[in-house]
N, C-alpha and C positions, 0 to 999 in steps of 0.2 A: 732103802736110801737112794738107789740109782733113781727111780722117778722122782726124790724129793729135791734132787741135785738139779733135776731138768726142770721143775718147776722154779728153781729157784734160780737158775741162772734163764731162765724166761721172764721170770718179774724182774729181775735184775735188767736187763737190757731194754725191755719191754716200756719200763719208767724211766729209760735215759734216753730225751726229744735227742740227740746225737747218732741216736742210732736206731729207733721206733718211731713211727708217726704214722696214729688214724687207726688203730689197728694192722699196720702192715707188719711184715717179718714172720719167721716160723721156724718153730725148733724139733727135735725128734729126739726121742731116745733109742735103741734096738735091743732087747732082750730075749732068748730061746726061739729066733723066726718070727719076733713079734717085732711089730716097730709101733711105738707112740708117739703119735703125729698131731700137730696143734690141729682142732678143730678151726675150722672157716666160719668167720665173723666173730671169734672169740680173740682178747683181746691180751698179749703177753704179757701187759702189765700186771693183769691180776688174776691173769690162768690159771685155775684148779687141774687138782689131778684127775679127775671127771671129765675135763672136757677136750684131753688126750681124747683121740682115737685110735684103736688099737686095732693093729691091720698085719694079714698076712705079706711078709716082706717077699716070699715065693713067687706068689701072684703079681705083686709086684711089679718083681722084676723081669716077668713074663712078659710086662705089659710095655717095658725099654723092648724086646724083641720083635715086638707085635708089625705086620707089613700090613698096610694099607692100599686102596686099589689107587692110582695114581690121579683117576679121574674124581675122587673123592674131594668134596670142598671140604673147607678146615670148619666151619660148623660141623659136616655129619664128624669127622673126624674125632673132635672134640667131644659130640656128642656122645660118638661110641666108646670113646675112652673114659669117658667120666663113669658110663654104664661099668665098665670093668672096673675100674678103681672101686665104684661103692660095692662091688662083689667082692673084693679083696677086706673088705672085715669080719673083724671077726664075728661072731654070735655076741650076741649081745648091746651092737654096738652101730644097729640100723638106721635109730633116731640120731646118728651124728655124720655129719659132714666133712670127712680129710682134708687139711689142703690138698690145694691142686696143686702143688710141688710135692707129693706124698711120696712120687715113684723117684723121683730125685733123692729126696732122703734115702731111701732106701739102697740107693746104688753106692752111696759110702761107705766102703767095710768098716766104719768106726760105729761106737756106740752112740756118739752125740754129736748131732750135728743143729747149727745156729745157723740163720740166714737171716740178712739184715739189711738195710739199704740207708748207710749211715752217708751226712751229705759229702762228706771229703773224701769217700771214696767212692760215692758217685759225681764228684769232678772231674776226676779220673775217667771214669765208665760213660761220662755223658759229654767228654772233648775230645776234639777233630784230634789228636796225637795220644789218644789212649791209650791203645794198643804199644806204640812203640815205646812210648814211657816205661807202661808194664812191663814190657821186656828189659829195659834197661834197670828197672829199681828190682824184678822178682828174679830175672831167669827161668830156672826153671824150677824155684818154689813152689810156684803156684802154676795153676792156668788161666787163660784167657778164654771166654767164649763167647764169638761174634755175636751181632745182633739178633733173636731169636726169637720168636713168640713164645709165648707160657705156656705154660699145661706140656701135654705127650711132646710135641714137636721140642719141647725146650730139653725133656728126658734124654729123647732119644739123642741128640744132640751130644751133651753131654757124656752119653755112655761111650758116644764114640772116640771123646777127645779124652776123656779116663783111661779106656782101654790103650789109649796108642803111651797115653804118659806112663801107664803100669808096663809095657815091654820096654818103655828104653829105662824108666829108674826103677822096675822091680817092686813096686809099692803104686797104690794110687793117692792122688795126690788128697791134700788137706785144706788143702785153699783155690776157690773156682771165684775168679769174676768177670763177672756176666755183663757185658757192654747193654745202657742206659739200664741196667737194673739194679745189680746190689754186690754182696759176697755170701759166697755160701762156706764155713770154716768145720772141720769135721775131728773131732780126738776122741779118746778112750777116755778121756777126765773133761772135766770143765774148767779144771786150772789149765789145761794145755788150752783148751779153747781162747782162753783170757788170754792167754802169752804169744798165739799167734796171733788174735786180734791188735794187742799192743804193737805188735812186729809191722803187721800192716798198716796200720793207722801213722804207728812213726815215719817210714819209708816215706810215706805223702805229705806229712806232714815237713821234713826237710826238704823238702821240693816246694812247697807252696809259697808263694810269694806276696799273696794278697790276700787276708779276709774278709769274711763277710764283717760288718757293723750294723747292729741295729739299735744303734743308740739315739734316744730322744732327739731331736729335731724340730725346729720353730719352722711355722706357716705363716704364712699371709693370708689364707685363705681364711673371707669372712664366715664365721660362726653362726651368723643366719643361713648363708648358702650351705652351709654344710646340715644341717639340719632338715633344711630343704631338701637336698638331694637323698638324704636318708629315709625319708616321709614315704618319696617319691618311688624310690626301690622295691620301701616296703608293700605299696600298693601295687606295684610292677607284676612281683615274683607271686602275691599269692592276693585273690582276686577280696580277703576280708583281710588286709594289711597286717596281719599275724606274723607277716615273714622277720625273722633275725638278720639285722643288717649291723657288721662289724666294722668299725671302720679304722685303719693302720695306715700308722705313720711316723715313718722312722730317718734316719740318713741317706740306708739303704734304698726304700721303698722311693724315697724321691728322687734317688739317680736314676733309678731304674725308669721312673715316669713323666721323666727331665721332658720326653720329644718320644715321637715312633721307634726314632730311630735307637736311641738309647733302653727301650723297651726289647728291640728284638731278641734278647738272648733268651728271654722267658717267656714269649711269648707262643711259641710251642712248647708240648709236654714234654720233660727227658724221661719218664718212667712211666709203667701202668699203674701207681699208686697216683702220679699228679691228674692222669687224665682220669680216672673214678673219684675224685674227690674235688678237681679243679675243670673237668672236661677238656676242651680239647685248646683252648683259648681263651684270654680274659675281653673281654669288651675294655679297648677303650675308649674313653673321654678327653677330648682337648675343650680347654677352658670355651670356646665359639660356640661347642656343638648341643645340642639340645637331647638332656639327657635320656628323655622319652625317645622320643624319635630313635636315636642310635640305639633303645635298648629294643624295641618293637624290631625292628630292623635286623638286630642279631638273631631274636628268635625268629622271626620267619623265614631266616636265611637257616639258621642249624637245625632247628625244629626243636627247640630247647633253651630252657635261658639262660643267661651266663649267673657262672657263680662266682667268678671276680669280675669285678667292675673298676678298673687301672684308671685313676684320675691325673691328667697333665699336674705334675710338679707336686701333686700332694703325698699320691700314695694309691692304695684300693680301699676297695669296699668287698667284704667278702658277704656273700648271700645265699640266703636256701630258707628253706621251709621251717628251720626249726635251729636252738641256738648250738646242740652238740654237731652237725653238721654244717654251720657256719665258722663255726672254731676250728675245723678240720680241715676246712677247704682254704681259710686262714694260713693256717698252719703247713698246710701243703705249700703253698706262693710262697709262704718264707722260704720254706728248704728249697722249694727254686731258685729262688735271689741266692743264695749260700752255695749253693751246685754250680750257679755261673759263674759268680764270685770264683770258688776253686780251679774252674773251669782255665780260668783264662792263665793259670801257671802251666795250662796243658795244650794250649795251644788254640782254647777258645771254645765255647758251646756247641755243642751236636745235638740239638733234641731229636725226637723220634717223625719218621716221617709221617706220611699223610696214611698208607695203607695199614699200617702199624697201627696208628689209631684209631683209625675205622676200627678195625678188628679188635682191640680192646672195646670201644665205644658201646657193641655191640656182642661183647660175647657172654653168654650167658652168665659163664662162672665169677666173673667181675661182678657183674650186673645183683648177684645171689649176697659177693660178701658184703655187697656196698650195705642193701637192703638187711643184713643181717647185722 
């Protein structure tokens, strides 16, 4: 019953866009030194029990221990840690992939732990006054943990600010969130897991002052040029015009594309979910500019092309090679517009810097779930 409970409160959450998107988020169960951990690239909505990976939690947690040489770059870093982790399964269980938050799960002495990156509590995790809000709405419920890269460095991190929370309250804690990422919530039931989620989502939610809307909205924008520019995309992105070109347009989407300036809260990524699925910025378009031109121009500058296309006053265009990854990267810009939207009851958007993304942009294990 215990892994049918984690299956099911992973389809459960998994199918609620409030709190899943693209494949992101990952749950665990832990039983007799075993821990089962969502497989990477598999998707919560409709995770089977098969595609848990069932991993030594010993090893593990060896791997929160592990000292590094100081001159080591975070690729080999990474590299070596990933080597441990896939040594930490069990028999059986080669042909699968852990998340890369595997040894995080594993550091919560509870049975079951959910992590998610639902957008109004990353309004929270992705505004200039995060932190101090946090402490004002949690105390010492929960914790806080600063800006951090994924993978080992994110573990290690963590196990430090557990351990200091288990000597002053005697228990470690149940609820971690992790500035521009998500919440990670940890119980012995999955009803407890629901009743802290509810706890933190309401806390935010009497603080918020402003929602997001994406409700229908009238254009001016003639119907041939739009057609046009879709054509145009399609030819752009893939060289025999096969590309999925989505186009969205809402209330929201046209504050957001009113002017530059009115764009900038979303025009960096807040998360490693928007920058694998949105990259690292949207191209945009003012009604003058020639939408070739600007799009030739971003890729020879990024070395890659954009997969939203933010058009003055209308809205985007979401684009890729194929329609499930045009829907995603879709779907990602909205829960940006929503994330800033919350953002600004906190004091206003914070996305992530410049080396931050790099470093997503290019790190293998992004790179593995995108492609999975």
């Amino acid at each position: 019953m215990s892994i049918k409970n984690l299956v099911e409160m992973s389809n459960r959450y998994g199918a609620d866009e409030e709190f899943v998107l693209a494949g992101g988020g990952n749950t665990s169960f832990k039983e007799d030194g075993k821990l089962y951990v969502k497989g990477s690239g598999a998707q919560l909505s409709d995770i089977k029990e098969e595609q848990f990976v069932v991993m030594d939690i010993e090893k593990l947690l060896k791997m929160a221990k592990r000292e590094y040489p100081a001159d080591m770059s975070n690729s080999e870093r990474e590299e070596n840690a990933l080597d441990h982790m896939m040594a930490a399964r069990l028999p059986g269980e080669e042909t699968k992939r852990p998340s890369v938050e595997s040894v995080l799960h594993a550091m919560f002495p509870y049975k079951y732990v959910l992590h998610v990156h639902p957008p109004i509590i990353n309004g929270l995790t992705c505004s200039k006054k995060g932190e101090a809000v946090f402490n004002e709405l949690f105390g010492d419920k929960a914790v806080w943990i600063g800006l951090t890269k994924p993978g080992l460095v994110l573990a290690q991190k963590c196990s430090k600010v557990f351990k200091e929370y288990a000597e002053k309250k005697g228990s470690y804690p149940q609820i971690a969130i992790l500035q521009n990422h998500g919440i990670f919530i940890a119980a012995d039931t999955v009803e407890e897991i629901d009743k802290l989620m509810e706890y933190v989502v309401g806390k935010l939610r009497s603080k918020v002052r402003e929602v997001p809307s994406f409700e229908v909205a009238a254009t001016n924008f003639d119907m041939d040029l739009l057609h046009a520019m879709q054509t145009t995309l399609k030819e752009l992105y893939t060289n025999d015009g096969t590309a999925t070109v989505l186009l969205c347009t809402n209330r929201q989407a046209q504050e957001f594309t009113k002017d530059k300036e009115a764009l900038k809260p979303i025009s960096k990524p807040f998360s490693p979910d928007h920058i694998v699925n949105c990259k690292d910025e949207p191209l945009y378009i003012e009604n003058s500019a020639d939408l070739e031109t600007e799009f030739k121009n971003y890729a020879a500058k990024k070395g890659y092309k954009p997969k939203i296309v933010a058009v003055q006053g209308l809205g985007f265009f979401a684009v890729s090679e194929n329609r499930r990854n045009a829907e995603r990267a879709q779907a990602l810009f909205l829960d940006a517009m929503k994330i800033a939207v919350y953002a600004t009851s906190f004091g206003g958007a914070n996305p992530l810097d410049d080396e931050f993304t790099d470093f997503i942009l290019n790190w293998e294990v992004e790179a593995y779930r995108s492609k999975a």
